[in-house]
C-alpha positions in Angstrom: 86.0 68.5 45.2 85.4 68.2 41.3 84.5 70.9 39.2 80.9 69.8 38.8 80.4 70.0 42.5 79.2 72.9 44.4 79.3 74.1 48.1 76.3 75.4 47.7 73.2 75.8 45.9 73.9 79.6 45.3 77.1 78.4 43.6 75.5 76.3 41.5 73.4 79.3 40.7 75.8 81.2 39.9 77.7 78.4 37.7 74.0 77.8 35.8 73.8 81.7 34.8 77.8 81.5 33.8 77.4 78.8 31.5 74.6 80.1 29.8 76.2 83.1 28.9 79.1 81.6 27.6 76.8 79.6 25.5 75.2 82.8 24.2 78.1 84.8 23.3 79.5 81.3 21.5 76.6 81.2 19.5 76.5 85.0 19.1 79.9 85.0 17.9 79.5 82.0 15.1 76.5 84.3 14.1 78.5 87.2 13.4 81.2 84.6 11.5 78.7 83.0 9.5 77.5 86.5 8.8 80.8 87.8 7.4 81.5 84.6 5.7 78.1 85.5 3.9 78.3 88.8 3.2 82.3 87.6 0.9 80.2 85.1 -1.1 80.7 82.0 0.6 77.9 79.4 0.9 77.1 79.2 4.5 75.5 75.6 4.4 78.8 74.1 2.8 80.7 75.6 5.7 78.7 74.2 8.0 78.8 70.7 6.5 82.8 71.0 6.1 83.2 72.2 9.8 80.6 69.0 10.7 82.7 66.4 8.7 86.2 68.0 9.9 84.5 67.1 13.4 84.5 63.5 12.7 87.5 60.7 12.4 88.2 59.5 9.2 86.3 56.3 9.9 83.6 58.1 10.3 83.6 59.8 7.3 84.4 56.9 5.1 81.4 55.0 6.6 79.0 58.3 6.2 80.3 58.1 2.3 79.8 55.0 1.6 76.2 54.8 3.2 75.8 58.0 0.7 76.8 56.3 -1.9 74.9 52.9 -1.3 71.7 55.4 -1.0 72.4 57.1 -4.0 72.8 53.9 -6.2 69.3 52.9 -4.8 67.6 55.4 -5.5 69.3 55.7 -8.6 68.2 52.1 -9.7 64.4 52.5 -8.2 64.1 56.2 -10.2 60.9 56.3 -12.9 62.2 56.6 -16.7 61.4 60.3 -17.9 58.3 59.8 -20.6 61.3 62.1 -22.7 63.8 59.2 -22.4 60.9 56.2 -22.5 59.9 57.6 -26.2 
């Protein structure tokens, strides 16, 4: 029998409720991080995007910068003139 398989439906239940609650005191517990990470002076966004990209492989993260970067140019090129800059 695998894990994921359950002798009976009470079980799974039971397994259901578990899993939740682990989820909840996960998310809890990142709250409370996040929290104190705030309350020093850190930048809770940034840490979020550096725990994100430390997820990834470094393939992944050389494609996501280069995309950036080909986005950026665009945009870059396509931007008005300021009427300051124009004059």
């Amino acid at each position: 029998m695998t894990s994921l398989e359950f002798p009976a439906t009470g079980s799974a239940r039971s397994w259901s409720a578990s899993s939740r609650s682990r989820t909840r005191s996960r998310t809890e517990a990142k709250k409370e991080v996040f929290s104190e990470a705030n309350g020093e002076g850190f930048d809770v966004k940034i840490l979020k995007e550096i725990i994100k990209l430390r997820k990834q492989d470094q393939d992944e993260r050389d494609e996501h910068e280069t995309l950036l970067d080909v986005y950026m140019r665009a945009m870059d090129e396509t931007a008005p003139i300021p009427a300051a800059q124009a004059a």
